[in-house]
N, C-alpha and C positions, 0 to 999 in steps of 0.2 A: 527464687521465684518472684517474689517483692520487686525485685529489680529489675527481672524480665517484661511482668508487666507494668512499669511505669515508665521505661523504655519504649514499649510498645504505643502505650496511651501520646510518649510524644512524638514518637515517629508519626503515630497517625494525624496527629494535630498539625507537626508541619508540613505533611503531605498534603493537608486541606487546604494548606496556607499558600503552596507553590502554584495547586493546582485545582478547580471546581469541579473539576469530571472524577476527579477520588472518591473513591467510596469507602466510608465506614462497616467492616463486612466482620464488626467482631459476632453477630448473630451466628455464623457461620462458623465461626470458634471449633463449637462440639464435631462437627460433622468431618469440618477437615481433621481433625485429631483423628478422628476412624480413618479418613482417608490418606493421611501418611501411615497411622497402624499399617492397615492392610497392606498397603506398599511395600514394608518389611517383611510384612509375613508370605506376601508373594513373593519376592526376593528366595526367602529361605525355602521357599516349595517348590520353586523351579529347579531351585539348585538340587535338592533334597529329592527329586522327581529326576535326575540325571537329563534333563532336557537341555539341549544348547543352546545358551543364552541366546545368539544370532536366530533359530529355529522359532523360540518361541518369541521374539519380536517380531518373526516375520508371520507366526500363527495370529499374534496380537491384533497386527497390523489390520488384518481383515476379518474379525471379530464382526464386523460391522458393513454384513454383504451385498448389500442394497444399493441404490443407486449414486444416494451422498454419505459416503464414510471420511469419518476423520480420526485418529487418534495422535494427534499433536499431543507436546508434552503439554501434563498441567499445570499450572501454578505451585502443588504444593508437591515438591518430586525429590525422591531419591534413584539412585542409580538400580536396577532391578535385570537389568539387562546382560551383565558381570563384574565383576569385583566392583568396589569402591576407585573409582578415578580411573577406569578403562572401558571407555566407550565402543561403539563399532563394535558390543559381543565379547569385547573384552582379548579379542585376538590380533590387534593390528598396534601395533606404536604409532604408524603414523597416522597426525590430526593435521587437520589443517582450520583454521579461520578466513573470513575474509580480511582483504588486504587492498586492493585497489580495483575498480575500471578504468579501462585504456579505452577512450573515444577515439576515432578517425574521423577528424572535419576537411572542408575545402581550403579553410584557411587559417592559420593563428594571429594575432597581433601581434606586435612587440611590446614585450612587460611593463613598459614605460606608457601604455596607451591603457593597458587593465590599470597601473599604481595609479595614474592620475584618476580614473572615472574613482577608484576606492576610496582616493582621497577626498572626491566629490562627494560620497555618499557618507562617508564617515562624518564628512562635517556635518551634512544634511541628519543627521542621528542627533549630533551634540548640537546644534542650534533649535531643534526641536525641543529635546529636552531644558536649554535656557526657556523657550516659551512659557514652558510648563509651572517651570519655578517663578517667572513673571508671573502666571497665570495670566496670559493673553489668551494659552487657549486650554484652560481649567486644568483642574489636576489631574484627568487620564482624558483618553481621547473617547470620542463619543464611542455611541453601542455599534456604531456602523461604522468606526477606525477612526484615523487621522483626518482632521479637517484639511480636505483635499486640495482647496484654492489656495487657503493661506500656506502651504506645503510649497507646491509647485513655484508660490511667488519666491519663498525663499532658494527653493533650489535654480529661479532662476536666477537670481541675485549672485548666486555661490557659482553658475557654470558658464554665465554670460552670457546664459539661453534667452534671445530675444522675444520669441513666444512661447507661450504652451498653450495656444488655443487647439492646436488640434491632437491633444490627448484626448481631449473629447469624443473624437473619431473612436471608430473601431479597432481595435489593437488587430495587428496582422503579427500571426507568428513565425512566418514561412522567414525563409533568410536573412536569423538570426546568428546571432554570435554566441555559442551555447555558453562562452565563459562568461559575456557581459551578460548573458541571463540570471547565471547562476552568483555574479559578483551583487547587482540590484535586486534579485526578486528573493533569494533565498539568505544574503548577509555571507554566503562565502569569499575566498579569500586566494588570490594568487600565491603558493607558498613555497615552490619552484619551478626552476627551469630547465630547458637543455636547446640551448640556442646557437654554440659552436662548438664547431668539431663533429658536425650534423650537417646530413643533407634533407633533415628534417626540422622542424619545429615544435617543439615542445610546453606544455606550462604545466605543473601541479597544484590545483583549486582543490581546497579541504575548507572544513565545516570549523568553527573556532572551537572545537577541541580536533586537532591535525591528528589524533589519533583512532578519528569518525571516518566519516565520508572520505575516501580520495579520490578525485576524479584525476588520471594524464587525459589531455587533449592535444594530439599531435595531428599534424597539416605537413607537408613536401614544403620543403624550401625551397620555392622556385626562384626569389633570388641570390643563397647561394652558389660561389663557385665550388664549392666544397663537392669534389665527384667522388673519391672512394667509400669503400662501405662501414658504416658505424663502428667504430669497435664495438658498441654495445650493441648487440645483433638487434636489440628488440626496438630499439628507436631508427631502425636502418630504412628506407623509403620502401626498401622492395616488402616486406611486410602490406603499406601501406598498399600499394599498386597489386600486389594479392587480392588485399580484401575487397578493395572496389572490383578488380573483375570478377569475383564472385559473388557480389550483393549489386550487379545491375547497377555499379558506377553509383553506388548510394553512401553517403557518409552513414554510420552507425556507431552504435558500442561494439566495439571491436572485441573485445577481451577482456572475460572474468579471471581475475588476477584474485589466489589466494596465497599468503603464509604457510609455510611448512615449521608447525610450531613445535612439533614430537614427532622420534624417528628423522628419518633418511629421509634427503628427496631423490637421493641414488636407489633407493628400492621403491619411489613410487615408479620411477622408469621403469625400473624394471620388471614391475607387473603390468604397466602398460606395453613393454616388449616383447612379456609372455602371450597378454592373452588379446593384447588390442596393437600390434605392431604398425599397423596400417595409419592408426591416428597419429605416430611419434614423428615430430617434424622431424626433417634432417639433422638440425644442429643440435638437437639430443639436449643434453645438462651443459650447461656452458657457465662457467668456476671465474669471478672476478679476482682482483687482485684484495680485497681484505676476505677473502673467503666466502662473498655471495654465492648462492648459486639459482640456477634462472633454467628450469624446465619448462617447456609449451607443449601441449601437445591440442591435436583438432580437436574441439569437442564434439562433433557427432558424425555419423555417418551419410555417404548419400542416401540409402535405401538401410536395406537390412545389416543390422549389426554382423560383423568379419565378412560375410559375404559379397559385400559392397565396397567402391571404396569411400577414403574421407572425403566430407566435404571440408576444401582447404580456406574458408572464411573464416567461422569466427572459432578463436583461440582459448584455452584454460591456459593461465599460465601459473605456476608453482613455483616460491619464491621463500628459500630459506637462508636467513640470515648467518655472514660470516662469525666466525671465535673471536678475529684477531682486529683490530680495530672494529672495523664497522662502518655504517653508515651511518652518518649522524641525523639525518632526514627522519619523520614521522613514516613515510614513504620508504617501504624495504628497496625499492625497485634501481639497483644499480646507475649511476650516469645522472642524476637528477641533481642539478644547485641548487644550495637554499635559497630563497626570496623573502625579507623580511616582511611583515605584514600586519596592520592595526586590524582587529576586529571592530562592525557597529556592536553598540552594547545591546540593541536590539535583537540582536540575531540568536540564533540559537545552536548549540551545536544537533548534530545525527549520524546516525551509527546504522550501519550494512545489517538488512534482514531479512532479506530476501530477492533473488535475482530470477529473472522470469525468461524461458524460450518458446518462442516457436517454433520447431522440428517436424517433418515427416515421422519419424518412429521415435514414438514418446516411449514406447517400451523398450526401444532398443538403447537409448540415450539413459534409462533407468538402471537396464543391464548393463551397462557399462562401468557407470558410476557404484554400482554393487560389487564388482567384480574386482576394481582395485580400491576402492575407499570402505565399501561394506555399508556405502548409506541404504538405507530402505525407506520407503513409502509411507508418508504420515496420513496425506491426504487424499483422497480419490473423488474428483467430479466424473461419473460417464456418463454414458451416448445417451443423451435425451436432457440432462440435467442442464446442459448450457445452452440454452439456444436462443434465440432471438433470430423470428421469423423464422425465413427457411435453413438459417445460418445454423450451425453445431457445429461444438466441441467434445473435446474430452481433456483431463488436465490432472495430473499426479503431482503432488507437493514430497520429494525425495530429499533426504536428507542424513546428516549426522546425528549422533547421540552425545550434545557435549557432556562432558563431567560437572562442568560449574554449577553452584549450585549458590546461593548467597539468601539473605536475610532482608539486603539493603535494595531497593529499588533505583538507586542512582545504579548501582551497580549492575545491575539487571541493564539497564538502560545499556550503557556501553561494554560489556560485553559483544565480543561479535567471534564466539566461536562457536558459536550453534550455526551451522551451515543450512538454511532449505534454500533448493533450488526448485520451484514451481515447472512444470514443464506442457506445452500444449501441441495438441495436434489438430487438423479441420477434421470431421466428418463431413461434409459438406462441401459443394462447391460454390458457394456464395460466402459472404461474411467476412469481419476485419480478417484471422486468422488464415484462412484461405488465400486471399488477398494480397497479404502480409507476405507467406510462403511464396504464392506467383508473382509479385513484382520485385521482392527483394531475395527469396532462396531463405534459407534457416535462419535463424541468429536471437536475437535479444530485445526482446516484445518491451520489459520496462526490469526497472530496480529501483526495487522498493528502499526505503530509508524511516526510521524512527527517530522522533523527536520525543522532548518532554510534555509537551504543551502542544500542539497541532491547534486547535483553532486559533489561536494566539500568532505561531509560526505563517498557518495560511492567510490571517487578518494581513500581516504585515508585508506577503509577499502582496494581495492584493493591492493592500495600498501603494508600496513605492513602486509598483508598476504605474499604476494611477498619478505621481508623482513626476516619476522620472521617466516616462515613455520605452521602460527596459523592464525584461523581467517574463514571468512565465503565467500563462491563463489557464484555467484547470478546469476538466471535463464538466462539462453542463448536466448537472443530474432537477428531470423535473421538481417542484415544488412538491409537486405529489405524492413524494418519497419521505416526504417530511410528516404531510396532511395538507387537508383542504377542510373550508367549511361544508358540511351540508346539512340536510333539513332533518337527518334522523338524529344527529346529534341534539336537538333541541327537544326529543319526546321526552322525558321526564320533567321539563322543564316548564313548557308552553307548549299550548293545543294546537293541532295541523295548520288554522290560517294564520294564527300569528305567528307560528313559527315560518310559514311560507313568507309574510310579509317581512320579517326579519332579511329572510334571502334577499327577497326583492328590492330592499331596501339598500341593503349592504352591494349590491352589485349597481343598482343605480346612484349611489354614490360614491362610485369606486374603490368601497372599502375592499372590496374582495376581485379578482379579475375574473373572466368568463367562466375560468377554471375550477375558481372558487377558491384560487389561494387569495389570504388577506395580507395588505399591504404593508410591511415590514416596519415601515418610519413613520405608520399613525400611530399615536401613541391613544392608550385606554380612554382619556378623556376626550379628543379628535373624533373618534370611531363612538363614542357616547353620544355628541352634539351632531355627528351627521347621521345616528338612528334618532334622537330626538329629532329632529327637524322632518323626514322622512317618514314617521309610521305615520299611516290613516290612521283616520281619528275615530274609527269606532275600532279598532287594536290598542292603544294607548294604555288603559286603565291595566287589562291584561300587561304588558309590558314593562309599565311604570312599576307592577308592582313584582316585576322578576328581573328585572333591569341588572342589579349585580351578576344573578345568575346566567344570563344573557352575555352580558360584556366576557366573562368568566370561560365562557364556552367557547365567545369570538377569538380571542386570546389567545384561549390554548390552540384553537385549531391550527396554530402556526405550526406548529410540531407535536401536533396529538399520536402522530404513529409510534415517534421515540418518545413520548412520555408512557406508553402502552407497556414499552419494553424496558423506562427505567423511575420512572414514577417521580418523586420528589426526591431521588438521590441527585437531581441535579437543579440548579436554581433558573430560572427563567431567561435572565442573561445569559448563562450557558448553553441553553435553548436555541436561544437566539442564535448568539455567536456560528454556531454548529449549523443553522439554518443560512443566515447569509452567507458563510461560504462553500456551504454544499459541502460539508463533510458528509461523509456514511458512515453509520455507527450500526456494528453489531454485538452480540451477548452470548458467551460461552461461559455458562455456568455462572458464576461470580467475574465472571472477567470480563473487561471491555476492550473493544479495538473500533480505534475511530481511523479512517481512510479515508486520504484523497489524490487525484490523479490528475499528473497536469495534461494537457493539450499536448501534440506532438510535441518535437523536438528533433532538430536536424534534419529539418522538410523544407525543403526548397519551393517547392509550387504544390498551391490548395487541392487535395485531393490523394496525396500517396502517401501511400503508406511509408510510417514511421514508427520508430520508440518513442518512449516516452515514460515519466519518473512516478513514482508512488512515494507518497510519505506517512507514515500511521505514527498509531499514537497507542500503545499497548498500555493499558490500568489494569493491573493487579489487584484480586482481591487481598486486603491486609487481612490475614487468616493469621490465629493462635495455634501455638503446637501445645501440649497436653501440661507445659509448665507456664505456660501463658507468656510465650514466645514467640515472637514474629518465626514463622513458619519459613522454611526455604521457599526461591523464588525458582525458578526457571527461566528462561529468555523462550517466548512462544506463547507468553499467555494470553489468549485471548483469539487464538488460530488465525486461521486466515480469512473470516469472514464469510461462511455458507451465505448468506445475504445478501453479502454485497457482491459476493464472485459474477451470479448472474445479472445484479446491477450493473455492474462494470460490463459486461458485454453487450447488455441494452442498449447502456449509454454510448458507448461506445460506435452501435451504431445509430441512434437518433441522432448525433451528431454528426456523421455521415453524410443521412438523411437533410440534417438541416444545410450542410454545405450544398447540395445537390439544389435545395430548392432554392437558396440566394444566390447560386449561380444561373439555374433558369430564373429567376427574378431579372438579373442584370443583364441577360440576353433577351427578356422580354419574349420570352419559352415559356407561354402558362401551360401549357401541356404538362412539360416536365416539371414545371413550379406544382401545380395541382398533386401531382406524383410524388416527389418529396416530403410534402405538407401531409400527404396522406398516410405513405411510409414513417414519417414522424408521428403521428397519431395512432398506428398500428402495434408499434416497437413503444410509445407510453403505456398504451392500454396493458401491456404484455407484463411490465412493470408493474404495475396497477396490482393488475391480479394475481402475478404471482409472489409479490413480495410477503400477502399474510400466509402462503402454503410455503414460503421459505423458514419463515418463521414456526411455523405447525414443527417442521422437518427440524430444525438446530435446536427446540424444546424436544423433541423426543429423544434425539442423540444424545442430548445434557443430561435426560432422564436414564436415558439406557446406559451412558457410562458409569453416573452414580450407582446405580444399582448394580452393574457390574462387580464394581468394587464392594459394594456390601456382600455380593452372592462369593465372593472372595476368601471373605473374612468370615463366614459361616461355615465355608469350606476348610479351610484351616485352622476353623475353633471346631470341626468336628460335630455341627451341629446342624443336622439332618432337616430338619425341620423348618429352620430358618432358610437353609437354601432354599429348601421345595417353596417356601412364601414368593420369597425373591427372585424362583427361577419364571416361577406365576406372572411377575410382576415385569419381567425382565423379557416372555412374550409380548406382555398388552402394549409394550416400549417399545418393542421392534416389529408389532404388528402396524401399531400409529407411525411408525418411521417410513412403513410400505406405501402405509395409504396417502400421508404424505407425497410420496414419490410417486404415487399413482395419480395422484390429482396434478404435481407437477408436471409427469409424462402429458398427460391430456392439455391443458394448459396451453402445453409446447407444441401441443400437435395442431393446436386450434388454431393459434396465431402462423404457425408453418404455415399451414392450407390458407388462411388468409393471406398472406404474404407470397403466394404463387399464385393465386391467382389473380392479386393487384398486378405481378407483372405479366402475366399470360394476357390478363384483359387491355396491358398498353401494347405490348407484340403484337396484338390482332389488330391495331388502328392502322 
């Protein structure tokens, strides 16, 4: 036990050391020990209760029947669902993980035109870091990244770039090279090919551990003469020429490609032949020569599940490794050459965790995935919960039950055999998702990926965008989201007119913007000398003499929302960090998940719809088991963000909105500029509001699981009494989760009506 906890004490030490967003959660110690107890003890009472495992996951599941339910795995978990290391209920061998996306773009380069830009930015990495060691430009880079000018001078030096005055401009994301994004903006790596013997074009871009992220990106080789068809069915053009006629000639992610890790992928056919024949492409299981084998099938239907038929776009493809030599690739996927490849030392690797659609029948895409894999429902957004304006959704996170279970948080990290697959549908005939659906048909809204470090990872994508005029710009979430100043912050402080003059002061010297957000690069003493200069002189004395407490207050309100929800666990640079790049952070239980989303991806012209990537950052609480031992982890901690789900669809479309209005700008349309601009202030305000009633709702849920588990363990200790407390305890939790949802519902319906009737009042001009 000695050794478990001094083990512990230094796992959590160099967890603080890697990273500032860790948290110290041994206070939590006791409570999680109940809460693996209980775990066990429900384990043996389900079984003990004759109830089938699958039954009562899917009883679990909706535990929680109101309008935001989640029961993602926890942090601190054993297997409960059957036996020790038999997922899916305990009735299926076959598991699967993720394993790759297959992109279809317009076009590939030749590897020799990705190796040389790599070789551009690799040097750009190590001449950076010589700076450092000179200390030209000190030993880390400022609070706000990489000194930008002196950057770009060197990268022109290193690419023979004659200018970079106009990085300065506005970054356009529209007809891009998704590989040269992913080589500059995220530190990925060309790692193969398949460039003859193809009447296509091929490359494989992984994350510097090749056993993360794999993106194929294949393109038609339209200067090949190479006409007959692929041996390797899956790289063959007609594929290609498929999925554009069925996504309105749009490039996309084509194909969620998973590993067949346990069991047959000759019996996943085969239950998709019994109960889903209609989705099984023609070329069935097709068997390579070291024994791969490579099953596709459609993943969703037109309409209604058997009834309908497939829609023949986007593909799942199934992919289990041969006995007898092998592939020697990180990449299971048949036909792929190795590409040797330098990582920047900067970059980071990331690992598959979740892949997102948009479908007509989110319940039928759910059944289906039930019915041969046995995933079920972690998470449930419905009708009312997602909206922005008159726009709704609704959105189920389905998934597996992996077995893994580990101690180590690297390990947690790359794990990637916990399957969710998020799934959405429109209610609504307005909105991205609607949109989405009528200009492209079904497919793959974004995919998500986890790092170790996210503010760090998105610093640096920022900067060598900034640097090298490549790279990815990620969704605009207001300042608001963070905090703003305002005048009630100052009542414990200072009396109504100084603290009014404070305002006045701070806004006429540009410490704060209209909005009341304060300016990121004045530092404390800056924002001191221009309220000094600034109060009238009969507020002074008052002032002078709460001055600390003032600055203190100016300060924090850069990120007083996320200091609300995590107080002094995290240091003020952290703060920051998380502030200038618009991460979202939210809080499930002891666990954090920080989130960001980049800007389209494979858009051709401003305005249509597209996918587009997610990267989070899952912290685990370090929780002790009952000998004072790092607890088991899960892959999932930290869910999917109640919070941010409907920030992400705000922003989503305030940005929209903000396209719309700098397009009527540049056509010199203030009509529709004025329209935009307004839309834009409708869909913040919507934000605004409902982000504290998001928050009311992910604390009640937190509350009502914990005590679940304790009403558990009362139950299984036979102790009558304790329930009855906790069943008491366990309404006022899921009565506040109603009211929650009741104030959300309204909320939603306020900004709806207001947002119809913004556009009914421009249809009447």
């Amino acid at each position: 036990t000695a050794e478990c906890k001094s083990r512990s004490v230094t796992m959590r030490n160099t967890a603080l050391l890697l990273s500032p967003l860790l948290l110290v959660a041994a206070s939590h110690a006791f409570a999680s020990r109940h809460v693996a107890q209980a775990r066990g003890v429900a384990k043996d009472a389900v079984i003990r209760a004759g109830t089938f495992p699958s039954e009562q996951h899917r009883r679990r599941t909706h535990v929680f029947s109101t309008a935001v339910t989640e029961s993602a795995p926890p942090a601190i978990a054993t297997n409960i669902d059957g036996d020790e290391g038999e997922p899916n209920g305990g009735s299926l061998e076959e598991r699967v993980s993720f394993s790759h996306l297959h992109i279809y773009v317009d076009s590939v380069a030749d590897v020799d035109v990705y190796k040389k830009m790599e070789a551009n930015l690799n040097q750009l990495s190590f001449r950076i870091a010589e700076m450092r060691e000179e200390n030209a430009m000190g030993d880390e880079p400022s609070p706000s990244g990489l000194e930008i000018e002196k950057c770009r001078k060197l990268y022109d030096d290193i690419t023979g770039r004659t200018s970079s005055d106009n990085l300065d401009q506005e970054f356009i994301p529209q007809g891009r090279d998704v590989v040269k994004q992913l080589l500059s903006g995220l530190g990925f790596r060309v790692t193969g090919k398949r460039m003859v013997g193809s009447n296509t074009k091929s490359v494989l871009v992984t994350t510097k551990d090749p056993n993360g992220v794999q993106v194929v990106v294949t393109a038609l080789n339209n200067e090949s003469t190479f006409s007959e068809k692929d041996k390797y069915e899956h790289f063959d053009a007609s594929n290609l020429q498929r999925f554009y006629e069925s996504h309105s000639n749009r490039q996309g992610i084509a194909i969620l490609a998973f590993e067949v890790t346990s069991g047959s992928i000759d019996t996943i056919y085969k239950r998709y032949m019994e109960m889903h024949p209609k989705l099984v492409t023609p070329q069935g299981v097709q068997a390579y020569g070291d024994g791969t084998k490579v099953l596709e099938v459609y993943a969703y239907y037109q309409g209604d599940v058997r009834a309908s038929e497939a829609d023949v776009g986007t593909v799942l493809r199934f992919v289990q490794k041969g006995e007898v030599g092998g592939n020697s690739m990180p990449c299971i996927l048949p036909g792929l050459e190795p590409v040797d490849a330098v990582f920047d030392p900067s970059s980071q690797a990331a690992y598959c965790d979740h892949w997102v659609s948009n479908v007509i029948s989110r319940t039928g895409f759910i059944d289906t995935l039930e019915d041969v894999f046995q995933f079920t429902p972690k998470v449930d957004f419905n009708a009312g919960v997602v909206a922005a304006g008159e726009a709704q959704i609704e959105s189920t996170v389905t998934g597996n039950d992996s077995p893994m279970t580990t101690t180590e948080t690297d390990r947690a990290l790359r794990d990637q055999s916990q399957v969710y697959l998020p799934i959405n549908n429109a209610l609504s005939e307005v909105g991205h998702v609607h949109g989405f659906l009528q200009e492209i048909g079904q497919g793959i809204q974004h995919c998500a990926s986890r790092v170790n470090d996210l503010p760090s990872f998105v610093q640096r994508g920022n900067d060598y965008r900034k640097i090298t005029g490549e790279g990815l710009t990620f969704l605009n979430i207001p300042r608001s989201y963070y905090g703003v100043l305002m005048e009630s912050q100052f009542d414990r402080v200072l009396s109504p007119p100084v603290a009014r003059a404070v305002m006045e002061s701070c806004e006429a010297s540009e410490i704060t913007s209209a909005e009341g957000a304060v300016d990121l690069d004045l530092a404390r003493e800056a924002i001191a000398r221009l309220l000094d200069g600034n109060m009238p002189h009969e507020y002074r004395e008052e002032y002078s003499s709460k001055k600390d407490e003032t600055l203190d207050i100016i300060m924090r309100s850069r990120y007083t929302n996320l200091y609300s929800l995590l107080r002094n666990h995290l240091t003020e640079e952290a703060y920051l960090k998380i502030v200038r790049n618009k991460i979202l952070v939210d809080v499930q239980g002891d666990d954090l998940l920080l989130q960001i989303f980049t800007s389209n991806i494979l858009q051709r012209q401003v305005g249509e719809e597209a996918p587009f990537f997610e990267y989070i950052q899952r912290v685990c609480s370090e929780c002790l088991d009952e000998n004072g031992c790092p607890a088991v982890l899960k892959p999932g901690c930290g869910g999917f963000g109640i919070r941010n789900f409907l920030t992400l669809f705000l922003s989503i479309e305030v940005s929209k909105a903000m396209v719309e209005a700098s397009q009527a700008k540049a056509s010199g349309d203030k009509e529709r500029q004025a329209f935009g601009q307004t839309m834009v202030a409708v869909f913040t305000a919507q934000l605004n509001e409902s982000n504290p009633i998001l928050t009311e709702i992910s604390d009640a849920m937190t509350l009502e699981g914990n005590l679940q588990t304790q009403f558990d363990i009362a139950l299984a200790n036979n102790d009558p009494d304790a329930a009855q407390r906790l069943r008491s305890k366990l309404d006022e939790a899921s009565k506040a989760k109603a009211a929650g949802n009741k104030k959300l519902m309204e909320c939603s319906t306020k900004y709806k009506e207001q947002m119809r009737a913004l556009r009914e009042s421009r249809g009447s001009k």
